[in-house]
N, C-alpha and C positions, 0 to 999 in steps of 0.2 A: 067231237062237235059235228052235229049231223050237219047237210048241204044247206039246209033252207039259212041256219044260225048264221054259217060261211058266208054266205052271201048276202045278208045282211048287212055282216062286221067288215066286210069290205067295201061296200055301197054305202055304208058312213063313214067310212077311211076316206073314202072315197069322195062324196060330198063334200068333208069337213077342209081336205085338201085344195077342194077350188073354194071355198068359203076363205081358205088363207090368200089363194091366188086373188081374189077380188076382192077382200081389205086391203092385202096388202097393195093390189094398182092403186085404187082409193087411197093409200097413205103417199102413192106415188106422186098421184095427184097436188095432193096436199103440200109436199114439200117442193115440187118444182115451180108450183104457183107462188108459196113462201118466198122464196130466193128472190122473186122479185121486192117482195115488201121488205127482206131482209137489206135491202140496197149492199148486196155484197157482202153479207157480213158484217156492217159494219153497225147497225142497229139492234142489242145486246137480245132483246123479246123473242122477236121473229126469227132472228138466226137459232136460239136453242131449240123453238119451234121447229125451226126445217131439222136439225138435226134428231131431236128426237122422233119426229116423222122420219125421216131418212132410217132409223135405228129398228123402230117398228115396220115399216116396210119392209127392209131384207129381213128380220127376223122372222116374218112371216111368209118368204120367198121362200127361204129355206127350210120351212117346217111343210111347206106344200112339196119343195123339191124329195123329201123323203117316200111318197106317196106317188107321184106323178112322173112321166117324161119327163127328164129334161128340154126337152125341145120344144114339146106344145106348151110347158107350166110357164117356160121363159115368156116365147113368144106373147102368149095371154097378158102374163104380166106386166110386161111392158107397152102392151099394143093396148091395155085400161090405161095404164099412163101416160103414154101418147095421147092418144084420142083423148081421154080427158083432161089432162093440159091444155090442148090443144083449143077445145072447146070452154076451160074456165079460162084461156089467153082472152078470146072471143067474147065471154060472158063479163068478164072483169077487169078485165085490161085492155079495153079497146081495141086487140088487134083486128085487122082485116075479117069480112065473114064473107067472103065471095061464094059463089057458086059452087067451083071444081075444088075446094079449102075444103068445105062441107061435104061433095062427093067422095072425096078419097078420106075421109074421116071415116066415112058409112062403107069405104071401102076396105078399111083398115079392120073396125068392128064385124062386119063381115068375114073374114078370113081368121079373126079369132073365134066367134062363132063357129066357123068350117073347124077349127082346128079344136072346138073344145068335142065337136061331135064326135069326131075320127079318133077322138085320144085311149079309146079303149080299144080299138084296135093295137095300138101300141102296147098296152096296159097285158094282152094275152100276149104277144110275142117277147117282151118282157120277162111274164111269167115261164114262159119255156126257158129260155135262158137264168131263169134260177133255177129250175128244176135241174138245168144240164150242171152247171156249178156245185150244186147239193150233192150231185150223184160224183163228180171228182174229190166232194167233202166227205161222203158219206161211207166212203170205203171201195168194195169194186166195184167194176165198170159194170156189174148185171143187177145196180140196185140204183134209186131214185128216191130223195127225200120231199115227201111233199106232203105241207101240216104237219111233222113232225115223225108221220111214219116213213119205212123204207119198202118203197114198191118194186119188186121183182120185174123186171123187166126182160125180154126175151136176150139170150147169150150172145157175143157176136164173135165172129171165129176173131181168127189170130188177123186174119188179111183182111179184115172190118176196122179191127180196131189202126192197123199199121195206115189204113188209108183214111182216117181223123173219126171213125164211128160206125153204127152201122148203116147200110142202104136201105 
């Protein structure tokens, strides 16, 4: 598979995985605003509503979590859910809509913004750490799997390897 294909099939790996992380905040939404119409559970409708929201949302966590950090997909995740609870609390439930309520909302989306930008920095150091894993998988310490072939890599003496790799 030549570079441009690669890159591509990862840049809609890629995409498709924050397309999960953002239904799935949006099902987050959905089912902690439910709870309230559920009145605890005890109204038969709305409670299978929260539930199969609830059921769609982690299913969708976890199919972003295969693709993504763990740390920024959470974050995201839950920080659409906040902020959007938060805000349909405000929209449909009368609660408070203060000033510094709506600051620290725009504060909170903010900082998942920050964190969805930064997340492919993660995404390359990531990738070196499966490279190094492939290469304990792949046989010896002078070979590295990546895409499926095994790349030569330069030898490391005996006192490289005894001190965790080479320098």
């Amino acid at each position: 598979m030549n570079v441009l294909k690669q890159t591509s099939a990862m840049q809609d790996r890629s995409f498709s995985a924050w397309l999960y992380v953002a239904v799935g905040g949006l099902m987050d939404i959905l089912w902690a605003t439910g709870l309230k119409y559920s009145q605890g559970f005890r109204l038969f409708w709305p409670s299978l509503f929260v539930l199969c929201c609830i059921g769609i949302s982690y299913t969708l966590y976890i199919k972003a979590m295969m693709r993504l950090p763990a740390g920024t997909a959470y974050t995201v995740f839950t920080g659409i859910g906040a902020a959007g609870t938060a805000a349909a609390g405000m929209l449909l439930l009368d609660e408070p809509a203060g000033f510094w309520r709506i600051f620290f909302i725009l504060l909170l989306l903010g900082g998942m913004i920050g964190l969805k930008l930064t997340a492919g920095d993660e995404g390359e150091a990531q990738e070196h750490c499966e490279e190094i894993v492939a290469a304990h998988r792949g046989g010896g310490p002078d070979s590295v799997l990546k895409g499926g072939e095994v790349l030569n890599t330069p030898a490391a003496s005996s006192s490289d390897r005894n001190r965790g790799g080479m320098q």
